[in-house]
N, C-alpha and C positions, 0 to 999 in steps of 0.2 A: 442284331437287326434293329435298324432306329424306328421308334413308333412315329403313328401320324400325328403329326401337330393337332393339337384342341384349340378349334378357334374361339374357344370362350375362357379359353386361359387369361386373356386378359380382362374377365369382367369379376366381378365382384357374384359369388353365387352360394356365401356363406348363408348360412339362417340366420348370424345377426343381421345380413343387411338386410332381411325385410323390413325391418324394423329404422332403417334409416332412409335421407333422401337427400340425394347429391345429383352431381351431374348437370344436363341440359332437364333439367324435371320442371314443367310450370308451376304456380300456386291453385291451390285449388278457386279462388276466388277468379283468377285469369279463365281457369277452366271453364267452371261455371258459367261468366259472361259470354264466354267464347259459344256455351251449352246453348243461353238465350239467343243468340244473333244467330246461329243456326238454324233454332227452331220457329223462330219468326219469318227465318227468310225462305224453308221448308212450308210455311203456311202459304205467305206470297205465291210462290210458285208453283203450289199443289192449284192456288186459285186462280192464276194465270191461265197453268195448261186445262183446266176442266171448263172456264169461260171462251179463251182467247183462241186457243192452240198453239201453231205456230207461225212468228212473225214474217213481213216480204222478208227481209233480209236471211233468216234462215230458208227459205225454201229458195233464193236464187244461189245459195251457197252451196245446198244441198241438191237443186238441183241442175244445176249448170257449172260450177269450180270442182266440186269435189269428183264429179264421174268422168269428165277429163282429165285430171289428175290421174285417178285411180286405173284408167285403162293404157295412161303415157306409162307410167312405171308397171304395169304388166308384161308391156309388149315389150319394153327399150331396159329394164330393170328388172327380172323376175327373180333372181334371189332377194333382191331386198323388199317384192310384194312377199317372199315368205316370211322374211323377218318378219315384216308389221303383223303377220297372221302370226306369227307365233307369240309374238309382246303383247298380243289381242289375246289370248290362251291363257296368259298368265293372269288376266281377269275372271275368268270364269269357276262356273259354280263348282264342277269337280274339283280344278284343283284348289281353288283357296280353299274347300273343305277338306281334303287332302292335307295340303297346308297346315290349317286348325289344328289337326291332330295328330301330326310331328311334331312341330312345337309345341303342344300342350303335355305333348310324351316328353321332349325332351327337358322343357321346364321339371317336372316334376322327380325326371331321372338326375338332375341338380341339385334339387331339395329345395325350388320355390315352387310353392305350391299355392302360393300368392299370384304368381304370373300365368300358373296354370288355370288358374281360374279365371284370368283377365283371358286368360286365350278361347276356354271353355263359353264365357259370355260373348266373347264377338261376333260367335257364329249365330247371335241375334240380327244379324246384318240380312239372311236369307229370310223369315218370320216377315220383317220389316218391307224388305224388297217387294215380297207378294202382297202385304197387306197394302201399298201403295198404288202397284198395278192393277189389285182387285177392283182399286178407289178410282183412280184416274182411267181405268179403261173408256173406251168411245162407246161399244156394245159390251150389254152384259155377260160378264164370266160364268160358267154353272162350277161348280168343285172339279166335276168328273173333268172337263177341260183343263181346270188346274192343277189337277193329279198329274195327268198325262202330259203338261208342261212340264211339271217342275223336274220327270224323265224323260225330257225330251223323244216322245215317241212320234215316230213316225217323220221325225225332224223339225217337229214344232215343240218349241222354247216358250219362253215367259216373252221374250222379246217381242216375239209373231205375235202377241196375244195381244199384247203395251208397250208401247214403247217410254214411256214416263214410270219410275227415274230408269237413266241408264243401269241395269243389274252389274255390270263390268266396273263403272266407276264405282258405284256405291260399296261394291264385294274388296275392289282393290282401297279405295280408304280406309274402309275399316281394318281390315288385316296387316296394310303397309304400313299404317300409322300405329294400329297398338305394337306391331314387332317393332317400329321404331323407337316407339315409347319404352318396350322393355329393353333395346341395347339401351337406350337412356339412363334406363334404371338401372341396371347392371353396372354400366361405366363409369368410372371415377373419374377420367377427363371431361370437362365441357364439350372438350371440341368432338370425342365418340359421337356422341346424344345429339350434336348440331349436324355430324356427316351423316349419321343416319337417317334425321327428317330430310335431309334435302336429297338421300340416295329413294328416299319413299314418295316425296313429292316427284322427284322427274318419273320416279316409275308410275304414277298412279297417271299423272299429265300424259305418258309414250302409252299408253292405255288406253285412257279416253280417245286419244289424238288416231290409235289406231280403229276404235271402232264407227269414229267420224269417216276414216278413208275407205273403210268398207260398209261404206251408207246404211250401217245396221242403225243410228242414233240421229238426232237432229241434235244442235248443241243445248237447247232450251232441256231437252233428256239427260245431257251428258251434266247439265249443272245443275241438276236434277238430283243425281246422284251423287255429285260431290257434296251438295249439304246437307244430305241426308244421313251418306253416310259421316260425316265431319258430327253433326248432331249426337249420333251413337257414341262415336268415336268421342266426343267430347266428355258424353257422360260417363262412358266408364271409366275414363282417366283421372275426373273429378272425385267419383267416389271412392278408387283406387288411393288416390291420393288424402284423400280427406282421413281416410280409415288408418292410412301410416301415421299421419298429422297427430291424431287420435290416441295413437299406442306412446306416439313419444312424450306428447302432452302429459301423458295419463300421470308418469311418477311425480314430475312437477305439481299438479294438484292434489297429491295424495302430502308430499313435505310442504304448501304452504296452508298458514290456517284462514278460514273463511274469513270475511270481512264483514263490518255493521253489528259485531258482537262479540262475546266474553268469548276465550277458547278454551270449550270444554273439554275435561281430558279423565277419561272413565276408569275411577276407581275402584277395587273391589270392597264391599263392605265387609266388615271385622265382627267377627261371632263376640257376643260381650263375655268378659270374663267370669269366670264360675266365682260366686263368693264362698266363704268358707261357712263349714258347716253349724251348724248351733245346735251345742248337746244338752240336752236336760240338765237340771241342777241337782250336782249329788244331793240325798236326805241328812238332813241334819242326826248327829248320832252325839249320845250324850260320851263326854268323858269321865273315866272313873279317876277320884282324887289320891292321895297318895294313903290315905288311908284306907283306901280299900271299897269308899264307900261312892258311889253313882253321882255327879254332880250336875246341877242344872245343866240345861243346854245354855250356848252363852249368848243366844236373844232373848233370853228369856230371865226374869229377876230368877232368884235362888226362893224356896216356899219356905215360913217361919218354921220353928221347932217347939 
């Protein structure tokens, strides 16, 4: 009986490759900037929607294109309104927590426990979500309201409550893009690492695109989410990356020697040698001469007769 193919036979899932970094992988310095322009433009837009709201142009698109659209392919296309509802599903908050913690199982049943951790921190994307719709709400949240959101009881969502950022984009960037980031890292081909951001980007875009056609978002929401989540998502790849950078560096620093001075090289110090012992001076003892008779000692003169 033939077994089921392992579709991770073709990644690299040894314990040395944590320690290495190939593939479509960015620099951590790319990261980082990438980090900054994020969370700059995550400021703009937190100050936008809490001043502005939303613009003419979004509310004639929102209100007049998108509800003709959405009720023409009801009527005239009803399997493909369930498609967009279902591609809309692969956003939300059960399953990408769902999600989370397969691949975090499966990472670790691998023996990276590296990327289980990168999968374990993404799930900062829900934390993040709330603490923005707490921020940007119109009227004030109380907890007990956001308890009951975040289980959707009674059929009210985080969504019903805010609509800034979108929770659907912000959940699918972060998850699409670190599972991208890890076939990245896993794969020894570039081209893996490049097929998989762009299979993570059309999914996060048929995402957003779907909760635009079910007037749950306005787009100012929906890009809302992408750099919010893009923000997160920036920084754990940076750090992630920086920490690999780190381990390979390491032996290199340890075989060259510092610079701006002598190189010192730590010798053990040598117990000094034992000298040799100094014995007392035998006593002088007189000898007797052939006659029989006691003769001076010979420091000493011989006494007259």
């Amino acid at each position: 009986m033939r077994r089921i193919p392992d579709p991770t036979s073709r990644l690299v899932i040894s314990d040395e490759a944590k320690d290495r970094l190939g593939g479509a992988i960015p620099s951590p310095a790319a990261a980082f900037l990438f980090t900054l322009i994020a969370l700059s433009s995550l400021f703009w837009l937190v100050t936008l929607k809490r001043t502005t709201g939303y613009t003419a142009p979004e509310r004639w698109l929102m209100g007049s294109l998108v509800p003709g659209v959405h009720q023409w392919i009801a009527t005239h296309l009803p399997p493909f309104d369930v498609v967009i509802r279902g591609i809309s599903a692969l956003g939300s908050g059960w399953f990408v927590a769902i999600a989370f913690a397969l691949l975090g199982l499966l990472a670790l049943a691998k023996g990276r426990r590296d990327l289980a951790l990168l999968m374990a921190l993404g799930t900062l994307a829900f934390p993040l979500e709330w603490a923005l719709k707490y921020f940007t709400a119109g009227a004030p949240i109380s907890g007990v309201q956001l308890v009951r959101a975040l289980f959707n009881v009674n059929g009210i969502g985080l969504d019903n409550l805010a609509d800034f950022p979108a929770g659907h984009a912000l959940r699918a960037t972060v998850f699409y893009g670190l599972t991208a980031f890890c076939i990245a890292r896993l794969a020894l081909d570039r081209q893996q690492g490049r097929l998989a951001y762009l299979v993570a980007a059309i999914l996060i875009g048929a995402i957003s695109i779907a909760r635009l056609y079910l007037g749950a978002h306005y787009p100012i929401d929906v890009l809302g989410g992408w750099v919010a989540g893009a923000a997160l998502l920036s920084v754990l790849v940076a750090v992630h990356i920086l920490g690999v950078d780190d381990r390979i560096r390491a032996p290199e620093r340890r075989r060259v020697p510092r610079r701006g001075g002598p190189h010192r090289v730590a010798v053990p110090r040598r117990r000094p040698a034992a000298l040799p012992a100094i014995h007392p001076a035998a006593p002088v003892t007189s000898q007797r001469t052939a006659g029989g008779g006691a003769s001076a000692p010979r420091d000493r003169p011989a006494a007259g007769g």
